[in-house]
C-alpha positions as CSV (number, residue, x, y, z in Angstrom):
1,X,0.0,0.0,0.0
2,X,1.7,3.0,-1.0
3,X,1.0,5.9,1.7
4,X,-0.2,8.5,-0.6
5,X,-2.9,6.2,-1.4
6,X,-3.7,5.4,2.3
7,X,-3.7,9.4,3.1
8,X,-6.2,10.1,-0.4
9,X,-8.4,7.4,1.3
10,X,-8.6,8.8,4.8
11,X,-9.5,12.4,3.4
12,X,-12.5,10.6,1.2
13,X,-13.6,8.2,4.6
14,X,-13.6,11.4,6.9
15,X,-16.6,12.9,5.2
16,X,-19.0,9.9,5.7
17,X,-19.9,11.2,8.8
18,X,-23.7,9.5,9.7
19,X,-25.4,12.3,8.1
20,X,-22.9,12.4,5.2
21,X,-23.7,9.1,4.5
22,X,-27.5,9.3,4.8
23,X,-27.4,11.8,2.1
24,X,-24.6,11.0,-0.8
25,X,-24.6,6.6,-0.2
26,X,-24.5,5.6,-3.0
27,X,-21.4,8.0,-3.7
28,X,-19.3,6.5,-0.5
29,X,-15.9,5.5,-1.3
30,X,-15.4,1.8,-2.3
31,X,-12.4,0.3,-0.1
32,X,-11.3,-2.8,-1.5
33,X,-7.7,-3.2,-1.2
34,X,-6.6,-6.4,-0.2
35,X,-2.8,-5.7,1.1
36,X,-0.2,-7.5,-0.5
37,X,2.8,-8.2,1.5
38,X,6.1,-9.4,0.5
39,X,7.1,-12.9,2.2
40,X,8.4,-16.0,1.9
41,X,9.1,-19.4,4.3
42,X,12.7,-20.3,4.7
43,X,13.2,-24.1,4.4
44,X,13.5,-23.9,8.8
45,X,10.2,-22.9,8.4
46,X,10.8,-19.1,10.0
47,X,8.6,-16.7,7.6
48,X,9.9,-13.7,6.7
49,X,7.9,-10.7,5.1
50,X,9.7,-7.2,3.9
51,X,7.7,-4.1,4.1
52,X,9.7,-1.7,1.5
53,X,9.0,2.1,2.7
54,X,12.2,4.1,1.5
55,X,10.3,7.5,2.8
56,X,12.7,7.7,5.8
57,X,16.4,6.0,6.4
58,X,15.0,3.9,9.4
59,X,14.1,-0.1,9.3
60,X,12.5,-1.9,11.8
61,X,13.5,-5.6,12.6
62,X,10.8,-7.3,14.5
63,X,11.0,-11.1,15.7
64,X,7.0,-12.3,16.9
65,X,6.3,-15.7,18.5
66,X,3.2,-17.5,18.8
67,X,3.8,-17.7,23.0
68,X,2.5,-15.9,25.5
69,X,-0.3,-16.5,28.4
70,X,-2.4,-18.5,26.5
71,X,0.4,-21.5,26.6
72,X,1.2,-20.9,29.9
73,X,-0.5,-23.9,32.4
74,X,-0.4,-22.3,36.3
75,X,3.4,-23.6,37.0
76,X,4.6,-20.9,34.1
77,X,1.7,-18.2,34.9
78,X,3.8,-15.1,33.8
79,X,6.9,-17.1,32.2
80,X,6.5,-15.4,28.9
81,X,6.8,-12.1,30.0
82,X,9.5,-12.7,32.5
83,X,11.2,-14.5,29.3
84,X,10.4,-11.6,27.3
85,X,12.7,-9.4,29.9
86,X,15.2,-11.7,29.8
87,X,15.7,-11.4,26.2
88,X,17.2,-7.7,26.7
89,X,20.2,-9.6,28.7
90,X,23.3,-12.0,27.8
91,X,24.0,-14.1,25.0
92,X,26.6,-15.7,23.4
93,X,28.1,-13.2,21.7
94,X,27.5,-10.2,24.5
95,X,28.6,-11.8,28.1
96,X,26.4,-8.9,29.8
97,X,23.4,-6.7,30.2
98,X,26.2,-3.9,29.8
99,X,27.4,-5.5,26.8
100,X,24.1,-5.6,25.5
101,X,23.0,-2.0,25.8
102,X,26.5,-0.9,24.9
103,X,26.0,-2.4,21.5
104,X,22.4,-1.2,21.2
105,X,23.6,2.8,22.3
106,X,26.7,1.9,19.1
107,X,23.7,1.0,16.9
108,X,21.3,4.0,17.5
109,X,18.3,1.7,18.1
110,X,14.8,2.2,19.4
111,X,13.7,-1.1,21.2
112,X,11.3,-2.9,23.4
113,X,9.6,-5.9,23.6
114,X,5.7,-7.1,24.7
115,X,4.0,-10.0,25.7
116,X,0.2,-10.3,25.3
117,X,-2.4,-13.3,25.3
118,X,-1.1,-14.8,22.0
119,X,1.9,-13.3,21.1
120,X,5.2,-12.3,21.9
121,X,7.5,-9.5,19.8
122,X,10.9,-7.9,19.9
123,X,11.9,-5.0,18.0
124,X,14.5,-2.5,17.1
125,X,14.1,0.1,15.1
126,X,17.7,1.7,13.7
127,X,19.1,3.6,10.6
128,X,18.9,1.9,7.8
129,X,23.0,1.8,7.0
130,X,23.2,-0.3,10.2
131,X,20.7,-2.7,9.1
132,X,23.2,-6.0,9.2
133,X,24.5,-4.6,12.1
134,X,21.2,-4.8,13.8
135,X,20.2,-8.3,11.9
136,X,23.3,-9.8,13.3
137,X,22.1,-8.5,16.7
138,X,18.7,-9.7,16.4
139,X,20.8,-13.2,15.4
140,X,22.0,-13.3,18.8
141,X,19.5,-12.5,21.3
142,X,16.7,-14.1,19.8
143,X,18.8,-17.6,19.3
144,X,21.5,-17.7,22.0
145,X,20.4,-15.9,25.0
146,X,22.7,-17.4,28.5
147,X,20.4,-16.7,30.7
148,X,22.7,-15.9,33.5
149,X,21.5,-17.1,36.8
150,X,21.9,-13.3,38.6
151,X,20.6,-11.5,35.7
152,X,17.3,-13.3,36.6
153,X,17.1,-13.2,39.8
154,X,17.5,-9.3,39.4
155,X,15.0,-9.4,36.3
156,X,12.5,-11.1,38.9
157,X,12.0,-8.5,40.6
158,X,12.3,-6.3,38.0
159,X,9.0,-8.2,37.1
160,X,7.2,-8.3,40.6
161,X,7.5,-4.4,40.7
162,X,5.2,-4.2,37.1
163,X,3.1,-6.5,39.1
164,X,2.7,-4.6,42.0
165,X,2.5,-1.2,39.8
166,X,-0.4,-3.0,38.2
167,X,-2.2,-3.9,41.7
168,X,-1.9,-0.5,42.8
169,X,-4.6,0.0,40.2
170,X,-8.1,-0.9,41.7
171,X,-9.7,-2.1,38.2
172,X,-6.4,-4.4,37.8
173,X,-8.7,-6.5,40.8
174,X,-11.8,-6.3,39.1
175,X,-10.7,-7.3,35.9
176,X,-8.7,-10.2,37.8
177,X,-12.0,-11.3,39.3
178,X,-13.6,-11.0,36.2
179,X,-11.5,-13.2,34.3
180,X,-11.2,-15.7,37.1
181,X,-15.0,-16.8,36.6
182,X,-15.0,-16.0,33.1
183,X,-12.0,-18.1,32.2
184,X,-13.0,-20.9,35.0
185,X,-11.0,-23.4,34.0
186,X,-7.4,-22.3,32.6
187,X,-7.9,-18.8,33.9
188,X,-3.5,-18.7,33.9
189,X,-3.9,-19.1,30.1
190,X,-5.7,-15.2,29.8
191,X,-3.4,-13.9,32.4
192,X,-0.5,-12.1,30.7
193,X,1.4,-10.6,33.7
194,X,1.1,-13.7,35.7
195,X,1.5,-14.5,39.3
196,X,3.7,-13.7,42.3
197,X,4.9,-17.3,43.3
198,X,5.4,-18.6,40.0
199,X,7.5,-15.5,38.8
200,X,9.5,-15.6,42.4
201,X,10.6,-18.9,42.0
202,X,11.3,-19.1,38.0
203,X,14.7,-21.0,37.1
204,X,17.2,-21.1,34.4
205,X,15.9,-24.0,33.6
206,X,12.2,-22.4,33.3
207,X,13.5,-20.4,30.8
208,X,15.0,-22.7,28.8
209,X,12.3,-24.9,28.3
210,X,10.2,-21.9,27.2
211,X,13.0,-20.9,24.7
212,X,13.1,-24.7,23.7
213,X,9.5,-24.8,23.3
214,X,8.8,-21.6,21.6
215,X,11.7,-20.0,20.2
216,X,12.4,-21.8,17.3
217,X,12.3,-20.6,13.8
218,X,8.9,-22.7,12.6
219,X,6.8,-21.2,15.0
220,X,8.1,-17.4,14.4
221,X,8.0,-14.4,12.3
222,X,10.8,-11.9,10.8
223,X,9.8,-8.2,9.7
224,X,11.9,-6.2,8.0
225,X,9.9,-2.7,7.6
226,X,10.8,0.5,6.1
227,X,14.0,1.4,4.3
228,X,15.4,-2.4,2.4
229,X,14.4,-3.5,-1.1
230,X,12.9,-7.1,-1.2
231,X,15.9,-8.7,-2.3
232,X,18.4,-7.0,0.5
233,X,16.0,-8.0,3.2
234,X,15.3,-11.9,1.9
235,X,18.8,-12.0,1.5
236,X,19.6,-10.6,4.9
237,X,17.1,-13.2,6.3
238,X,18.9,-16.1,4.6
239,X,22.1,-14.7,6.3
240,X,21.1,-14.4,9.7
241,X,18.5,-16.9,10.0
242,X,18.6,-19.9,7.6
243,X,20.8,-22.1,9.6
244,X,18.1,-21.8,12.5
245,X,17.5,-25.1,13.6
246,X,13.6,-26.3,13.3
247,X,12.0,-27.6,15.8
248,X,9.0,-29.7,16.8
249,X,5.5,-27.6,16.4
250,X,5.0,-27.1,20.4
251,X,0.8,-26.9,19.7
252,X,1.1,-30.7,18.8
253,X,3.9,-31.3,21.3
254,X,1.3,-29.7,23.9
255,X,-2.0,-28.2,22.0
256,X,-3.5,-25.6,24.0
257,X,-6.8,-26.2,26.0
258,X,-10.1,-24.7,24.4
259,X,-11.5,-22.7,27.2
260,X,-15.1,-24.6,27.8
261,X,-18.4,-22.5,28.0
262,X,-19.4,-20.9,31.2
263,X,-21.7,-23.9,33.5
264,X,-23.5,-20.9,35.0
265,X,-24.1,-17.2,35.1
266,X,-22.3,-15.3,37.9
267,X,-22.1,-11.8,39.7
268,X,-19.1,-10.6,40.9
269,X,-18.8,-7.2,43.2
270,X,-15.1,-5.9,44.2
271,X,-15.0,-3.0,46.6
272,X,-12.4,-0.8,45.9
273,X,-12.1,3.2,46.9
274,X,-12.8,4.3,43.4
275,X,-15.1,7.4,42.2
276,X,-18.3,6.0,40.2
277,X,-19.2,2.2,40.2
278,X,-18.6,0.9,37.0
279,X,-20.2,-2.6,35.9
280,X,-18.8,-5.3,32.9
281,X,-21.2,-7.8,31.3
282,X,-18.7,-10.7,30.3
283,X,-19.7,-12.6,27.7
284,X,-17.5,-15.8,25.5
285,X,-17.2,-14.7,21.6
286,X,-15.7,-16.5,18.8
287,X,-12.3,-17.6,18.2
288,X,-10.9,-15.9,15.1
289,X,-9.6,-19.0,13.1
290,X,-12.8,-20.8,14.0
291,X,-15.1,-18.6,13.0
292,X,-13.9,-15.9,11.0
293,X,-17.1,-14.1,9.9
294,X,-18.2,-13.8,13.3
295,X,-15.0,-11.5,14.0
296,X,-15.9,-9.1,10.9
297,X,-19.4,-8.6,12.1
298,X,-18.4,-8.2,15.7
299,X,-15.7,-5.3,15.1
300,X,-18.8,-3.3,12.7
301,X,-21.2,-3.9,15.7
302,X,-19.4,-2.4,18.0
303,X,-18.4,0.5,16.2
304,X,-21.9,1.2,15.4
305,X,-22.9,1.1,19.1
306,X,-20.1,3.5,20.2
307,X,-21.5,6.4,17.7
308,X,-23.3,8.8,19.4
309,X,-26.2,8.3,17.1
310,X,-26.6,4.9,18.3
311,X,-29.7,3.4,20.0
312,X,-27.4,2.2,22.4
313,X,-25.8,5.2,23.3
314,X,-28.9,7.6,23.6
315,X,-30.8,4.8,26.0
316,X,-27.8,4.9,28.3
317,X,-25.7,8.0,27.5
318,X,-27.9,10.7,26.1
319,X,-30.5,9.7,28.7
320,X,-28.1,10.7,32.0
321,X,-28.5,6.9,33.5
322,X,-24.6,6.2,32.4
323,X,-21.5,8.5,32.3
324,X,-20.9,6.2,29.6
325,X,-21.5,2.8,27.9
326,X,-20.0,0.7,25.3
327,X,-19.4,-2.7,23.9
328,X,-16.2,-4.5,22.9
329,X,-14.8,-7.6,21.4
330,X,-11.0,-8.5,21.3
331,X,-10.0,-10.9,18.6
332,X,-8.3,-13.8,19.8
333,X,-7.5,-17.4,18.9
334,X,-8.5,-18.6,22.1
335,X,-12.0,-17.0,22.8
336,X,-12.0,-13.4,22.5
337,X,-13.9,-11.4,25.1
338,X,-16.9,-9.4,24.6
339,X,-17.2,-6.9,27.1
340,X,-20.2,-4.5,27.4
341,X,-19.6,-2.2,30.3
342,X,-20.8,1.4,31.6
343,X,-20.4,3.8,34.6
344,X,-22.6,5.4,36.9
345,X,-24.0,6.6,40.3
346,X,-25.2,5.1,43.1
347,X,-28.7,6.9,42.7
348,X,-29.0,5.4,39.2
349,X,-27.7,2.2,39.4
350,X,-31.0,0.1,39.5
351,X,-31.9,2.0,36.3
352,X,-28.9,2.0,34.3
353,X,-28.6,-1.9,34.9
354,X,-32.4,-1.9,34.1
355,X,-31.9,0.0,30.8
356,X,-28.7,-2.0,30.0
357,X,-30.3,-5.2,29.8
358,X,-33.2,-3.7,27.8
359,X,-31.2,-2.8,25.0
360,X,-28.8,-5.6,24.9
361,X,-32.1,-7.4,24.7
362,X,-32.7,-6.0,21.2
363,X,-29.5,-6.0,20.2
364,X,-31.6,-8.8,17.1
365,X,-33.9,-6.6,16.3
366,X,-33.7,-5.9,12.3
367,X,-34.0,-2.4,13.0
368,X,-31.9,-1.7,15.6
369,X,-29.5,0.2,13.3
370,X,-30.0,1.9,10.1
371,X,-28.0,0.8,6.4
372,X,-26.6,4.2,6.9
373,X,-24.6,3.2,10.1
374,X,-23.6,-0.2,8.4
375,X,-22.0,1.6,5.8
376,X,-20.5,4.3,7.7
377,X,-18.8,1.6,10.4
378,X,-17.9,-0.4,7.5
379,X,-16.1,3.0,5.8
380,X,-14.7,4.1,8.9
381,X,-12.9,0.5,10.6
382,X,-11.4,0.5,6.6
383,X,-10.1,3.7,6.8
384,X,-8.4,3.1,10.4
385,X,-6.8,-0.7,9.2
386,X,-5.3,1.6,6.4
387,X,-4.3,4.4,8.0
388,X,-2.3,1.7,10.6
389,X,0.2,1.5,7.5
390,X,1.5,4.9,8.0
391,X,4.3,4.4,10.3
392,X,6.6,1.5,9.9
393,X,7.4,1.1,13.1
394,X,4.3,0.5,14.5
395,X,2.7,-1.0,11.2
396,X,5.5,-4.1,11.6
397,X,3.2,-4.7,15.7
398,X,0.2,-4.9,13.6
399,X,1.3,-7.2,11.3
400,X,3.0,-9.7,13.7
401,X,0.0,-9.4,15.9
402,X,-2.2,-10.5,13.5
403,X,-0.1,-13.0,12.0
404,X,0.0,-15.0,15.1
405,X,-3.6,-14.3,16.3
406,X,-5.4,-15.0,12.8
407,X,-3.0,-15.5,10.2
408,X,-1.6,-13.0,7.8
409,X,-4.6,-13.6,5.2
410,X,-6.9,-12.7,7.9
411,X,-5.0,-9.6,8.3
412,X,-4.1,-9.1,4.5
413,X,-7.6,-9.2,3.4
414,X,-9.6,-7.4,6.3
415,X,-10.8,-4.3,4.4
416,X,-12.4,-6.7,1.9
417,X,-14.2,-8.8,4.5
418,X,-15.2,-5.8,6.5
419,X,-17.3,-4.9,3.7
420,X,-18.9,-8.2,3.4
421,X,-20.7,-7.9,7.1
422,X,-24.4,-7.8,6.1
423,X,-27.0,-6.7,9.0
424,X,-27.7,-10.9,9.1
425,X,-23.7,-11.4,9.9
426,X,-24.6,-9.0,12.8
427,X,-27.7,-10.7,13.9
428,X,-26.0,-14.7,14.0
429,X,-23.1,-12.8,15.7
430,X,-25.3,-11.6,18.3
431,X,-27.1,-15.1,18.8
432,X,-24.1,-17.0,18.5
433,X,-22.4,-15.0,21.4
434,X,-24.6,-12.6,23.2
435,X,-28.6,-13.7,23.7
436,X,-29.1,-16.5,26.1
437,X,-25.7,-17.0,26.4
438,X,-24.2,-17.6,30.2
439,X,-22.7,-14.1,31.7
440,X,-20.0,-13.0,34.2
441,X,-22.1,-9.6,35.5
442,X,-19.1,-7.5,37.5
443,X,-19.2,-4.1,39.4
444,X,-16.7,-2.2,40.9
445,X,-17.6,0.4,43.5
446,X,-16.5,1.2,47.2
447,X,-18.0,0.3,50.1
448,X,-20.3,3.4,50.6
449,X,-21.4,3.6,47.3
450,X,-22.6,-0.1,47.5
451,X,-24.6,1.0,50.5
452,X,-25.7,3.9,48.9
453,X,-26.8,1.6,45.8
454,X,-28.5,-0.8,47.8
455,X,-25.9,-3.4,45.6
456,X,-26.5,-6.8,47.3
457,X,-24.9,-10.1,46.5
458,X,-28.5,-11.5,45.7
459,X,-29.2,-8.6,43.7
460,X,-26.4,-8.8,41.4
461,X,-26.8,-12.3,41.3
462,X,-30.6,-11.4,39.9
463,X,-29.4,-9.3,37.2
464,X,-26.6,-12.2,36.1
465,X,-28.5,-14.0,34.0
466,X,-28.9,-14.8,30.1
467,X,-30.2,-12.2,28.2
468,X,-33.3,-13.5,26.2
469,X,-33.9,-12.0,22.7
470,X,-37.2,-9.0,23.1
471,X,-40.4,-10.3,21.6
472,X,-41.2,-8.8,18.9
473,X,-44.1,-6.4,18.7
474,X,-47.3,-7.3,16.7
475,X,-47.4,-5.6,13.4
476,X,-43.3,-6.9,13.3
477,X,-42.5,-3.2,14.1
């Protein structure tokens, strides 16, 4: 995608505002642009895809593995991030930490690393002169790391203290307590940061199983993005990488657990001193490489319900019961979440909750959004995946990200798919995952405003419940 195009696109998407689109539809712009991405497979089985932008003399290198918390049973709860720190340390060819960031400061880089649900990535980002410099680099940490017994006990702790940053945060509880009914039976495999024990008492050998396991060439990706032809960076990858040994596909060494439906419908209430009391309906959706269309249709429905034109959003926004309201689905492999979650006061609660569950009610109904809003979601989520292409840097995260989540097709051929999602896609989406369906009902609110609220354990437990489909009035209307 060249980035003049991308830029000509956003300024033609920006006008289909809702009552843009009511008036000139049939003159929307058409966004069918299927990306194409250089790539190829490397007989170790490492891909390798070059993203050519010669705008700027910078490259990114970016390594991605399919790791993370979703392969992680409870005895390596939080492995893949601590392994992911780890990574910045030793190898073979640096004896130190020193070394190491003595080479990066020599090469000018911009670096980091992160560790979500379903992937792990490491990138640098460096002038473009320096780019077998940086390959070589890359060689080393991501194939020969030491792991040197006091660099992780220091990196440990390093660790606890992001855990304890993220407990001083009362909604890191909630969500916690959440997620621990919602994900009943491998609740470790959603948990990215991990836990205290299991992080305390991580060994060498920990980490080498996980490197063992994960970190081999057939179950990772190589990005080279920005300033490198095709042929330099192919080339490069050959160099560096070829003589990576292959190893055994860990998700048929060990496949990974499907996460079964919820048995029940549950409340969940975690006092915390915070200012409003906010509340999550937690819901199962689909798994993207299961049920792809599902995906599509969720992303549109949720953008439509965020608009401030939206039923949704005048019934619990526009009407003062909420101080907000939305809806959310996070693609995943391994059951993405749907999330639909407000905030309010304690003299509105019983209404807003009330008002909540009447709309998510209709959330079927055939008319409970207009063609216009269709097509302006559709315009809109196409102009955003395009626009993500502007900046190298960041456009080599999205493309590992979806590469291990969904698969680089999934990612390549969003836009086209995105406006395939018919009103009917939206309505199976909503039976499939929403209506009837077994829910985790969470609020978050300190002790007084509970009181205040009236918020009982029974009552909560009252308002857990599947959400059945509203009749439909006679006349169909």
């Amino acid at each position: 995608m060249k980035r003049t195009f991308a830029l000509v696109v956003l300024a033609a998407a920006c006008w289909a505002t809702p009552a843009w689109a009511e008036s000139h539809a049939e003159a929307a712009p058409k966004l069918e642009t299927k990306i194409e991405i250089p790539s190829r497979v490397l007989a170790n089985g490492l891909e390798v895809l070059v993203i050519p932008d010669s705008s700027l003399p910078l490259v990114t290198i970016e390594i991605a593995v399919r790791n993370g918390a979703y392969t992680e049973p409870a005895e390596y709860n939080g492995l893949s991030h601590l392994y992911e720190h780890m990574f910045f340390k030793a190898n073979s060819k640096l004896s130190s930490q020193e070394a190491y960031l003595k080479r990066q400061r020599e090469l000018g880089m911009v670096w980091n690393g992160t560790t979500s649900a379903e992937r792990v990535n490491y990138y640098f980002t460096l002038g473009s002169a320096d780019l077998e410099g940086g390959m070589e680099f890359m060689r080393d940490a991501i194939r020969t790391p030491v792991f040197k017994e006091e660099e992780l006990v220091k990196e440990r702790q390093v660790v606890i203290g992001e855990l304890e940053r993220n407990q001083s945060n009362p909604y890191f509880h909630f969500r916690r307590a959440i997620d621990a009914k919602l994900w009943w039976k491998y609740p470790t495999r959603k948990d990215t940061i991990g836990d205290r024990k299991t992080i305390e008492t991580a060994t060498v050998a920990k980490m080498q199983t996980v490197k063992g396991k994960f970190y081999i060439p057939n179950n990772s990706l190589l990005i080279l993005a920005g300033d490198v032809d095709e042929e330099t960076g192919f080339a490069m990858a050959e160099k560096f990488f070829g003589d990576w040994e292959r190893g055994e596909d860990p998700f048929k060494l060990d496949p990974v657990p499907p996460h079964p439906p919820l048995k029940g419908s549950e409340a969940v209430i975690v006092n915390k001193p915070v200012q409003v009391i906010s509340g999550t309906l937690a819901l199962h959706g689909p798994s993207v490489r299961k049920d792809p269309t599902a995906t599509y249709a969720a992303d549109v429905f949720s953008f439509i319900l965020a608009q401030e034109n939206s039923r949704f959003h005048k019934a619990l926004v526009d009407s003062g019961l909420t101080l907000g309201a939305g809806i959310s689905y996070y693609t995943l492999n391994q059951t993405g979440p749907i999330n639909i979650s407000f905030a309010t006061t304690p003299d509105k609660l019983d209404a807003a909750v009330a008002a909540l569950l009447e709309e998510v009610s209709h959330f079927a109904d055939d008319d409970y959004f207009t063609d216009e809003q269709i097509r302006t979601a559709k315009t809109l989520l196409a102009v955003d995946h395009i626009y993500g292409q502007e900046k190298m840097s960041s456009y080599a995260h999205t493309v590992s990200f979806w590469w291990a989540v969904a698969g680089l097709d999934y990612y390549t051929g969003y836009v086209d798919a995105l406006q395939k999602v018919t009103r009917e896609d939206m309505k199976k989406y909503v039976l499939d995952y929403v209506l009837g369906k077994n829910v985790v009902f969470g609020f978050i609110l300190s002790e007084k405003a509970q009181e205040a609220a009236g918020l009982t354990e029974a009552k909560a437990s009252a308002w857990a419940k599947p959400i059945k489909a509203a009749k439909k009035k006679k006349g169909g209307k």
